[in-house]
N, C-alpha and C positions, 0 to 999 in steps of 0.2 A: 980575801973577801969574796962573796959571790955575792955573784947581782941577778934581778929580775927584770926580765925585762918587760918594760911597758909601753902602752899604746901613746905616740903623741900627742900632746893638748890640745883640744877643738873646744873652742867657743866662739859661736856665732857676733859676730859683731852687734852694738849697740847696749841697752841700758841693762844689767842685770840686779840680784840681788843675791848674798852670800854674808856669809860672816866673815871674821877676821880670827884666825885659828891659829896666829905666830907670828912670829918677827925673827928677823933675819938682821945681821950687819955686816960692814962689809965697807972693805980699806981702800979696794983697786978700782978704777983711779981716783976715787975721791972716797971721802966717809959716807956711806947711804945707808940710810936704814930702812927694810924690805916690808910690808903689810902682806902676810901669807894667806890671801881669802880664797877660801871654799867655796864652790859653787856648782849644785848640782854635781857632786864628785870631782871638778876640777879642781885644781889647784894654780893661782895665777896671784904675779905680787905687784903690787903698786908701791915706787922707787921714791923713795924722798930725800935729798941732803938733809945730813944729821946736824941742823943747825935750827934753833930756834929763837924766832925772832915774831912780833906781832904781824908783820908782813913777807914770811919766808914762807915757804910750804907746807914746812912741817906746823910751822905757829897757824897758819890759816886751817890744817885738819884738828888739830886739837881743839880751834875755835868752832868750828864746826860741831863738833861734839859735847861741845856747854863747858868747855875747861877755861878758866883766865889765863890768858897769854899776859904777865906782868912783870916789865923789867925784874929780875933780880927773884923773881919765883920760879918755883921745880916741879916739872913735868914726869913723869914717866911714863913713854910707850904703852907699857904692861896692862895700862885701864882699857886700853884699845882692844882686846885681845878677849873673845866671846860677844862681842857688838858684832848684831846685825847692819849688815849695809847694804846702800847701792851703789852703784858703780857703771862705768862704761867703759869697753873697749874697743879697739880696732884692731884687724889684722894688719902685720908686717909680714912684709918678705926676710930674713934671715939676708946678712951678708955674706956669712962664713958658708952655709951650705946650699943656700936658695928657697929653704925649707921655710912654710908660713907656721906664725905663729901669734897667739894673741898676745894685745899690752893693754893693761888697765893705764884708764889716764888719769892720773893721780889727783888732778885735782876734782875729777869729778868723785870720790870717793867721799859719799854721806851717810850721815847717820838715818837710818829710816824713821821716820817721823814720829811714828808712837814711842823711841825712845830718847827724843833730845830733851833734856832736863837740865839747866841752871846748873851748877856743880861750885859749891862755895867753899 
């Protein structure tokens, strides 16, 4: 396989806005499923446990987005995926190499306003 090589992710700390262009999953060390958003040519994801509940993270972003969070009702990710949003990050320092990098925080990830709509 050959690879290309590309510039590290730079995103200025605080509120941005981007879409959501994918989803990711992901076993190690727990089940998370990833929000792949866009922004201004970044690319940066917001982590959430693959568990939903009316007061879990994942249940409070779907709420967010006009979806009922209902015992014993089914969700799918997939509706998430071309919504515009906002969002905020901060810069980390990496552990492994000392290298900064940005982290969206997950639960500021909204839906921008012209598009929340009820969803029945």
């Amino acid at each position: 396989m050959e690879y290309e090589v590309e510039e590290s992710v730079k995103l200025d700390e605080g509120t941005h806005e981007g879409v959501i262009t994918g989803i990711e999953y992901r076993n190690v060390p727990y089940k998370y499923v990833d929000l792949i958003i866009e922004c201004g040519g970044v690319k940066v994801k917001a982590s959430y446990p693959r568990f939903v509940a009316a007061d879990s993270r994942l249940g409070l972003l779907f709420a967010r987005f006009g979806f009922p969070v209902a015992v014993g009702g089914k969700l799918s990710d997939e509706v998430l995926v071309g919504r515009r949003v906002s969002f905020m990050s901060v810069n980390k320092v990496s552990k492994k190499n000392g290298k900064e990098y940005p982290e969206v925080l997950p639960d500021t990830v909204k839906p921008l306003q012209e598009q929340i709509q009820p969803i029945q």
